[in-house]
C-alpha positions as CSV (number, residue, x, y, z in Angstrom):
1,X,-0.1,19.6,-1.1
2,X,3.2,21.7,-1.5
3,X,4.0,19.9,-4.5
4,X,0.4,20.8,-5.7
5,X,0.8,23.7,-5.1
6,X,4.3,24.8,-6.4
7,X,3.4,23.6,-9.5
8,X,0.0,25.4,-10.1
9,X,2.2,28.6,-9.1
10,X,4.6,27.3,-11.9
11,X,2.2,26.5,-14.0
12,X,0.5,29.9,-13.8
13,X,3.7,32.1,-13.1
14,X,5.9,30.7,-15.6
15,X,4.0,29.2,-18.5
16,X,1.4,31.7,-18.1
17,X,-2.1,29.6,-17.2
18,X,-4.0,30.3,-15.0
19,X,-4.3,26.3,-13.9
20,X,-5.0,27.4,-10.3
21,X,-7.9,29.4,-8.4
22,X,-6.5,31.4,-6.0
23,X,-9.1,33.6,-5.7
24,X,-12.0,33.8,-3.6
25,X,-14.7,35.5,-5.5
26,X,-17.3,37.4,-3.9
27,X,-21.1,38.5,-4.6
28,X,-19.9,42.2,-5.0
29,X,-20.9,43.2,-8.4
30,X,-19.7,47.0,-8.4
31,X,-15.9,46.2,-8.8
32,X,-15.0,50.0,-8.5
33,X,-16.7,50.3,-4.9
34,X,-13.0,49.7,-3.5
35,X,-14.0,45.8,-2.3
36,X,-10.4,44.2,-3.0
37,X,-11.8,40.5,-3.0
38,X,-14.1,41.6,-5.8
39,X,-11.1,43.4,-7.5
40,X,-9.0,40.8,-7.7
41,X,-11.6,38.5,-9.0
42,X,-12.2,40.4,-11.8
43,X,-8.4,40.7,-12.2
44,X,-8.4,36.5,-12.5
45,X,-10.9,36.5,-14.6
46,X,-9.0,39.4,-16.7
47,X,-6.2,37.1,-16.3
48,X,-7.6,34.2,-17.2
49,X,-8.9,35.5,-20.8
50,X,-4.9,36.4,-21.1
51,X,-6.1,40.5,-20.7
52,X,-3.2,40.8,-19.0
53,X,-3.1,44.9,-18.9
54,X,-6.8,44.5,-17.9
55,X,-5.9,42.3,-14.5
56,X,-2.7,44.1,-13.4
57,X,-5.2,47.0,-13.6
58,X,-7.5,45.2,-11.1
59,X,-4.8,44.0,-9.2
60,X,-3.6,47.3,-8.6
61,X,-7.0,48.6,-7.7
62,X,-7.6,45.9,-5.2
63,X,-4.3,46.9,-3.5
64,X,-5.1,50.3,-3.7
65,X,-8.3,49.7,-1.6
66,X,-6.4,47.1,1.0
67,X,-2.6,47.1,0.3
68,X,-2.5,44.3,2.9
69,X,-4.0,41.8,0.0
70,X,-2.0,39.2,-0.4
71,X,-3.4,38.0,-3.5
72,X,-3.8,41.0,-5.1
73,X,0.0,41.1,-5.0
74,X,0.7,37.9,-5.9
75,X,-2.0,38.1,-8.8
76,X,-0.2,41.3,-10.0
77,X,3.2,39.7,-9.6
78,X,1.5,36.9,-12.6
79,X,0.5,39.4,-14.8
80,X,3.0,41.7,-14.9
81,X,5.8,38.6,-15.7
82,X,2.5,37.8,-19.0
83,X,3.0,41.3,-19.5
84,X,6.8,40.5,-20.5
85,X,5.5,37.9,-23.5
86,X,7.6,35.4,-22.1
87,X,7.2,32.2,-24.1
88,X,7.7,29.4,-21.6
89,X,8.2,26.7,-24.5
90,X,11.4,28.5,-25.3
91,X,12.8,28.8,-22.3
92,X,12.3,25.1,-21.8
93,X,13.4,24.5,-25.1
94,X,17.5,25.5,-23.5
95,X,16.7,24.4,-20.1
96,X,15.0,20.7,-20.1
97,X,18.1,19.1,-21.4
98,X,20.7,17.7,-18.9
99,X,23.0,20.5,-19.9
100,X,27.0,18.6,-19.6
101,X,29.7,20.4,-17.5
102,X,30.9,21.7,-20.2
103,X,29.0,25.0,-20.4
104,X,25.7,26.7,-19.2
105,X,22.1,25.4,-20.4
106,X,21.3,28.3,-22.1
107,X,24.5,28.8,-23.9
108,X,22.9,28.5,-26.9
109,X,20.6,31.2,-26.3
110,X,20.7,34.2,-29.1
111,X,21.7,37.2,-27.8
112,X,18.6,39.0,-28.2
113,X,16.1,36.1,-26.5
114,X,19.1,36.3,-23.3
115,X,18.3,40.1,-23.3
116,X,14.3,39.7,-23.3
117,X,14.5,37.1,-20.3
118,X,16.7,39.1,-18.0
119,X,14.9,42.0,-18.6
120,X,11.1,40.1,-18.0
121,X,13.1,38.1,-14.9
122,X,14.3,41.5,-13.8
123,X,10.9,43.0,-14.0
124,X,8.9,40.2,-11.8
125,X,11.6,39.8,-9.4
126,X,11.1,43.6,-8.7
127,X,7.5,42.8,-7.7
128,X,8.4,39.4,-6.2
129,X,11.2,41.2,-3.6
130,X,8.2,43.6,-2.3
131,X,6.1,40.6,-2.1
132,X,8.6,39.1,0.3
133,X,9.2,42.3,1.7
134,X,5.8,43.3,3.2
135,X,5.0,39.6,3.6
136,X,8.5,38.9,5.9
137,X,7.4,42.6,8.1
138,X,4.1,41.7,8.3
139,X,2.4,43.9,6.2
140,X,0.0,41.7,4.0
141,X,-2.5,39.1,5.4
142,X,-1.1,35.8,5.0
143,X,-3.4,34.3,2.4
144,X,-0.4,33.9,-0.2
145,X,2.9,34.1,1.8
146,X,6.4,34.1,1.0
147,X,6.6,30.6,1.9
148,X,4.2,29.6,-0.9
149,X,6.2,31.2,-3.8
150,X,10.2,30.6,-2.2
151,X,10.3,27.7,-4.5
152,X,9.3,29.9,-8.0
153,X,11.8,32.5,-6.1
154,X,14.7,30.6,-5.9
155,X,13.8,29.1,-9.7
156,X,14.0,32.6,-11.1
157,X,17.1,33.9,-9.3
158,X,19.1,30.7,-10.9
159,X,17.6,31.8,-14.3
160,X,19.0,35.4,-12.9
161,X,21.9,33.6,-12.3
162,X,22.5,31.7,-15.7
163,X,21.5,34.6,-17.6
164,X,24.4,36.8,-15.9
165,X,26.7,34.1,-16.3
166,X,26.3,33.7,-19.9
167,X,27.2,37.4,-20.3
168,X,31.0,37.2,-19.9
169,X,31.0,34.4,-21.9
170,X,32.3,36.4,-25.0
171,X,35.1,37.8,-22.6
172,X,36.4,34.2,-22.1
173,X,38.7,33.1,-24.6
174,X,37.8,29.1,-23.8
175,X,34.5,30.1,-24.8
176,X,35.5,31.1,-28.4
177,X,36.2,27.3,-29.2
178,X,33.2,25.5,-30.2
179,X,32.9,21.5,-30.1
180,X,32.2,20.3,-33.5
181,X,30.1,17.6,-32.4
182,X,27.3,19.8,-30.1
183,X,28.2,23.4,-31.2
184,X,28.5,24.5,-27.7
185,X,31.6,26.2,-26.2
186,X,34.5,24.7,-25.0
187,X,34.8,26.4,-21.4
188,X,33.4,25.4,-18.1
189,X,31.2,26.4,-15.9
190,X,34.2,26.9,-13.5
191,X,36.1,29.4,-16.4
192,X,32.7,31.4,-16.7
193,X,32.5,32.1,-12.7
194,X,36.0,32.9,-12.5
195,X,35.4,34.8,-15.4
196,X,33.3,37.3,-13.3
197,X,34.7,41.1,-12.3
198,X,33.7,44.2,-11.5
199,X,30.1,44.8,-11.9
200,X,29.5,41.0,-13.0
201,X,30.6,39.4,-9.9
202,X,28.3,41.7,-7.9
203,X,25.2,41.0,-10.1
204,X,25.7,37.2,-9.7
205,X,26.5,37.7,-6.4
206,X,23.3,39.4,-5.7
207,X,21.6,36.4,-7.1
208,X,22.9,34.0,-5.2
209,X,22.4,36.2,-1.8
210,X,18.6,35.6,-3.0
211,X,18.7,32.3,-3.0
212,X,20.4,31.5,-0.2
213,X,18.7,34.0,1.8
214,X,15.5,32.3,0.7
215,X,16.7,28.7,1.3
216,X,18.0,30.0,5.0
217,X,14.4,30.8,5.3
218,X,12.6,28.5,3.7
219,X,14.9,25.5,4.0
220,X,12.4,23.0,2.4
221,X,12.4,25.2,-0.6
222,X,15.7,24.3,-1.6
223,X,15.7,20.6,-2.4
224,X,16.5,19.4,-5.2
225,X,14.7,22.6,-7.1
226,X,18.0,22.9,-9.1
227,X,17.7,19.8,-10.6
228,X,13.7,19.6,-11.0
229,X,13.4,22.9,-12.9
230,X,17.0,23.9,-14.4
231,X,18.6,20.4,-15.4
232,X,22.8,21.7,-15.6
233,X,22.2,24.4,-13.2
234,X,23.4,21.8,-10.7
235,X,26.4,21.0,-12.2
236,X,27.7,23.8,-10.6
237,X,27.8,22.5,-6.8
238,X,29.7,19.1,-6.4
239,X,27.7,16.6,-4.2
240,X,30.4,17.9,-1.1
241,X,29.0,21.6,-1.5
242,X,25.2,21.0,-1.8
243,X,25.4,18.7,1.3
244,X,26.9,21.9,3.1
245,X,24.7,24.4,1.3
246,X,21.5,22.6,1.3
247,X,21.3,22.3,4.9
248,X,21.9,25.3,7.7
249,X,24.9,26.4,6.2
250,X,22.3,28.4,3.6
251,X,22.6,31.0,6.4
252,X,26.2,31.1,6.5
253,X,26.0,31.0,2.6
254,X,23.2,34.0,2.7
255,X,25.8,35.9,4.6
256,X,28.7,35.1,2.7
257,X,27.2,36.3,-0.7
258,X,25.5,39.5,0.5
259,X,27.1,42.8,-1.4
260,X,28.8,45.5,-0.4
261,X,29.8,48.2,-2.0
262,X,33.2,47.2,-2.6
263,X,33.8,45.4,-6.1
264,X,36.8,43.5,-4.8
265,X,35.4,43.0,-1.6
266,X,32.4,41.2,-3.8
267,X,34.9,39.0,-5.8
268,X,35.8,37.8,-2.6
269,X,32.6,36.5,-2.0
270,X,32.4,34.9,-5.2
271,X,35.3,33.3,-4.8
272,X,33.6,31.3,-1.5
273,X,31.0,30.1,-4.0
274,X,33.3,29.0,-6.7
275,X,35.0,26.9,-3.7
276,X,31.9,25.5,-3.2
277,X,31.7,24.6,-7.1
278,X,35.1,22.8,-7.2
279,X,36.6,25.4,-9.6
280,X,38.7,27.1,-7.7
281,X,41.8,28.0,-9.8
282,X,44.1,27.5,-7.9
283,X,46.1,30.8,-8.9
284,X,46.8,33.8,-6.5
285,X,43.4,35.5,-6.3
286,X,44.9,38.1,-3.5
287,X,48.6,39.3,-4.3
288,X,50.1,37.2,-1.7
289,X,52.0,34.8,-3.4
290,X,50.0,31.9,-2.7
291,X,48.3,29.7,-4.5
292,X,44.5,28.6,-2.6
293,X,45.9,28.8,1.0
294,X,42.6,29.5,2.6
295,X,39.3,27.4,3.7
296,X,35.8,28.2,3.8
297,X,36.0,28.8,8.2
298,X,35.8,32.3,8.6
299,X,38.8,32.4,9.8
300,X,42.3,33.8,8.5
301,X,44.0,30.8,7.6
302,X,47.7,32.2,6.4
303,X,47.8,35.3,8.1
304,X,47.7,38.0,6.3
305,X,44.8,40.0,7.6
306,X,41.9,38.9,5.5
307,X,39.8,36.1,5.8
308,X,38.8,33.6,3.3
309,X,39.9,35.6,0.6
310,X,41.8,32.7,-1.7
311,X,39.7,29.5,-1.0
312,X,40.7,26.6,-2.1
313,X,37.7,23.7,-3.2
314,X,35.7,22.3,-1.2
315,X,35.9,18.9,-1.9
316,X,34.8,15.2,0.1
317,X,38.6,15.5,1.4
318,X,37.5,18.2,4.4
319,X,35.8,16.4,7.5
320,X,33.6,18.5,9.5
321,X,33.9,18.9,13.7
322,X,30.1,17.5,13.7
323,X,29.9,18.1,17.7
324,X,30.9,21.5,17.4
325,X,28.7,22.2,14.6
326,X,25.7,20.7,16.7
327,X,26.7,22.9,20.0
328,X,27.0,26.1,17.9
329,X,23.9,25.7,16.0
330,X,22.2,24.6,19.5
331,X,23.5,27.8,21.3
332,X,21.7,30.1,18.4
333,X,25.2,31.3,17.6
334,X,25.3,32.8,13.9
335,X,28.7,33.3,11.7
336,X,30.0,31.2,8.7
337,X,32.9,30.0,11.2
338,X,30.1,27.9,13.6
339,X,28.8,26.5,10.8
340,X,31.9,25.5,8.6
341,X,33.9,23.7,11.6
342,X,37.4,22.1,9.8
343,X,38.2,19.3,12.1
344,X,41.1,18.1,8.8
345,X,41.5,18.7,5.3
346,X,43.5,16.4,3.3
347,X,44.5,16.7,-0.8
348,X,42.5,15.8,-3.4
349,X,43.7,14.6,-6.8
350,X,43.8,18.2,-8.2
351,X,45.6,19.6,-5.6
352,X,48.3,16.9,-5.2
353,X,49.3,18.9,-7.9
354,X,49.4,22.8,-6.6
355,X,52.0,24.1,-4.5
356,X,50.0,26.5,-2.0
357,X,53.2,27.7,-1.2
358,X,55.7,27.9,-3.6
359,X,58.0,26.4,-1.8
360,X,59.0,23.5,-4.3
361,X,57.1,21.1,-3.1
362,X,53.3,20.0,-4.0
363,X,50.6,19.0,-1.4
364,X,53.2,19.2,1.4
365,X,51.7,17.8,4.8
366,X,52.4,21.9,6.2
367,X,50.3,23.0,3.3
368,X,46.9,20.6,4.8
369,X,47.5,20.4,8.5
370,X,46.9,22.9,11.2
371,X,49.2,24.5,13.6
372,X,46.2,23.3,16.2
373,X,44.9,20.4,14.7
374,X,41.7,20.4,17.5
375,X,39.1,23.0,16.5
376,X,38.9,23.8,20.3
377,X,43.0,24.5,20.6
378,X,42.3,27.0,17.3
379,X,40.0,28.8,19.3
380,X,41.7,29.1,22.6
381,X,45.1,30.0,21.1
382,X,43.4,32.3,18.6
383,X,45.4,30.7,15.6
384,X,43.3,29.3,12.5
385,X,46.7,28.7,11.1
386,X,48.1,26.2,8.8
387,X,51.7,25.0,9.1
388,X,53.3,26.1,6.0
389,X,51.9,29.8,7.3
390,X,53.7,30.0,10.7
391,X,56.7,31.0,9.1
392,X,55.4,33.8,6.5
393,X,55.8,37.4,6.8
394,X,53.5,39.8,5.7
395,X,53.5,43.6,5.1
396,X,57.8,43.8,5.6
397,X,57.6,47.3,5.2
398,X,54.9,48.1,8.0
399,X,52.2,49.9,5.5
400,X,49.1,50.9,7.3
401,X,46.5,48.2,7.0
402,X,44.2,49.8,4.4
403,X,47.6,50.6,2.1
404,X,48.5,47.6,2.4
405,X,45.4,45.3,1.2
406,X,45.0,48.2,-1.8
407,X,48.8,47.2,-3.1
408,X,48.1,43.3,-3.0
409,X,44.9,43.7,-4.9
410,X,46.7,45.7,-7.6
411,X,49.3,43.4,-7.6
412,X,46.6,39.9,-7.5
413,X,45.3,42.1,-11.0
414,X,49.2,42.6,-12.6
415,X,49.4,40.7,-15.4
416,X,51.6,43.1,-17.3
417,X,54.8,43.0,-14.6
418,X,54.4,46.2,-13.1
419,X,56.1,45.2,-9.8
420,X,58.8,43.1,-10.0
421,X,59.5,39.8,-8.0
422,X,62.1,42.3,-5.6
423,X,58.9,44.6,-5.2
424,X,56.9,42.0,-4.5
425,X,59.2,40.1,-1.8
426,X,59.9,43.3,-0.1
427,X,56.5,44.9,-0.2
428,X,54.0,42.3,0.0
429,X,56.1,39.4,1.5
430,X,53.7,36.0,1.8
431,X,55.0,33.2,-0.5
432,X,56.7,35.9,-2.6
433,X,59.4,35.3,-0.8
434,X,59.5,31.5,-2.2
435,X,59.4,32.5,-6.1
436,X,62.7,32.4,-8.6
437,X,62.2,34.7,-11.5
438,X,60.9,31.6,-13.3
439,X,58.0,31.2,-11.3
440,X,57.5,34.9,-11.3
441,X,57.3,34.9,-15.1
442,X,54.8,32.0,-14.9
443,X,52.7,33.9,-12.5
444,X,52.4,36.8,-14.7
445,X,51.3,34.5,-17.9
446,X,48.8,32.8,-15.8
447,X,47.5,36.4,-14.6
448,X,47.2,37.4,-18.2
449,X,45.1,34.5,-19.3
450,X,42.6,35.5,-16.3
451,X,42.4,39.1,-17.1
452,X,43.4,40.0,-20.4
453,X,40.6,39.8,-23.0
């Protein structure tokens, strides 16, 4: 019945028929007596003679005379997204291949069909978030429910999603580079994520917040919706990471990836999700000196005073404290740390070639093993430490808290070698303290091909 009836929604939502009868029609025949039922059956049968302006009049009529009508709503919802000539063939035309890793679906997308989609997605979404809104705070009658369009949600946000990715595509020099055999570019989804800044990495953030927020609350939604409706789209969780994110970590995940107001604060975030992808960089995202020191715990795993800032990937290597997982989850307790237990985390292939530290030496055992190696010993000691931390300094010069975390975000953004390595060491400390002026200059060409367009 749910697949019936997610794809009638489909059906009518996205390629714009009207496929199902929602509706209850009534015997009313004066439609402007304020009788919503009658409204919005003249609004389907508006709709479904594709007068589009004619039924989102109706519909707004009918919720104008009982705003608590669900399918009024959701009927308006339909004919507004009609309203933004969205030709579904099109959009399918990008989407229904199996898109490689290589790139996004709708890379190939012209510049002007990318711009009509976000702003039609945009547009419905808009109606679709009050939808959710009145539905979630009790405010419409139940008829039509969030839970019976979390599926299309979700499908729209990752459209959202893609659309905002492809964006900074021009910005990414990897992306120039075309293969000669399929046209498409030659970067990764992982170089277009960490691609993201500023404004960019809070407008895909905001995406994602949606569709984990929906998944946290409509956990059957989820499911393999990525893979039925936006072939590629998955290629950008590895098998590890929608295991974790499919199940009650979508909470935690809803919570990681809500905004703030803080840009760098938000890149943070996105860096949790691009852990989850497996394209972590394995650079210094934070000014520290360090190269992926933290896991996905909620907890500060090198200490410097922030918490999951530099993540490293996610990857089958991790094994999860299952019992603790269970006991939190059991005792209602909320927080990304109950739900992302580390019991051990061992290298992978691409990180038996990082040095997290600097120190010389790649994939050292200090670099994977825990000062407490029990979860429970983390707790009670308070220390989420891993070795290789125990003996870093931070912050040698005693700046106040909010001084210092401003000067190692400028610094995690120097590409041009505005402090030196001796600024750096003194200032900042971390695994500064570990670099020769070799591996300073390396740092700085590596920042460069991140930030400089």
């Amino acid at each position: 019945m749910k697949t019936k009836l997610l794809l009638c929604f489909l059906g009518s939502l996205i390629l714009g028929v009207i496929g199902c009868n929602l509706f209850n029609p009534t015997e009313s025949a004066d439609i402007d007596s304020g009788d919503a039922d009658a409204l919005t059956y003249e609004g389907y049968l508006k709709f479904r003679d594709n007068d589009y302006l004619a039924a989102a009049h109706y519909f707004k009529k009918a919720i104008q005379a009982d705003s608590t009508h669900s399918e009024a709503w959701y009927g308006l919802a339909k004919a507004k997204l009609n309203l933004q000539d969205i030709n579904s063939f099109e959009l399918l035309k990008y989407v229904n291949t199996e898109g490689s890793k290589s790139t996004l679906p709708i890379s190939k997308m012209s510049d002007g069909t990318a711009r009509k989609y976000q702003s039609s997605i945009d547009t419905i979404l808009v109606f679709m978030k009050k939808f959710i809104k009145r539905d979630t705070t009790g405010k419409l009658d139940g008829v039509i429910s969030y839970k019976d369009i979390s599926d299309s949600y979700i499908v729209l946000q990752m459209f959202k999603t893609m659309l905002v990715l492809r964006k900074v595509m021009p910005d990414i020099p990897a992306c120039a580079e075309k293969d000669p055999r399929t046209g498409e570019a030659k970067c990764s989804i992982g170089d277009i994520l960490n691609g993201l800044y500023g404004d960019r990495s809070t407008e895909t953030l905001d995406a994602l917040h949606e569709i984990f927020s929906t998944c946290a609350n409509q956990p059957s939604s989820m499911g393999d919706v990525a893979g039925q409706f936006i072939p590629g789209y998955s290629n950008m969780l590895t098998e590890e990471g929608k295991n974790i994110t499919m199940g009650a970590s979508c909470d935690a995940m809803s919570s990681v990836t809500k905004t703030s107001k803080d840009p760098i604060e938000n890149e943070k975030k996105l860096s949790t999700v691009i852990s989850f992808s497996g394209y972590s960089q394995s650079v210094d995202e934070d000014g520290d000196g360090c190269n992926d020191e933290e896991i996905i715990d909620g907890q500060d795993n090198d200490g410097d005073g922030e918490i999951d800032e530099d993540p490293r990937d996610q990857t089958d290597q991790f094994s999860y404290d299952e019992k603790s997982i269970a006991k939190n989850a059991f005792s209602h307790r909320k927080g990304t740390e109950n739900l992302m237990i580390i019991q051990s985390v061992a290298p992978n292939e691409k990180y038996r070639h990082v040095d997290i530290d600097m120190d010389g030496r790649k994939a050292n055992e200090d670099e994977w093993t825990f000062v407490y190696p029990e979860y429970r010993r983390r707790v009670d000691h308070n220390n989420h430490l891993f070795r290789f931390a125990k003996n870093l300094k931070f912050n040698p010069k005693k700046l106040s808290s909010k001084e210092y975390l401003e000067k190692k975000h400028e610094i995690a953004r120097d590409y041009e070698g505005r402090y030196s390595l001796q600024y750096r060491k003194e200032t900042i400390g971390g695994c500064w303290v570990n670099y020769s002026e070799a591996d300073y200059l390396k740092a700085l060409e590596a920042q460069r091909a991140r930030f400089q367009e």
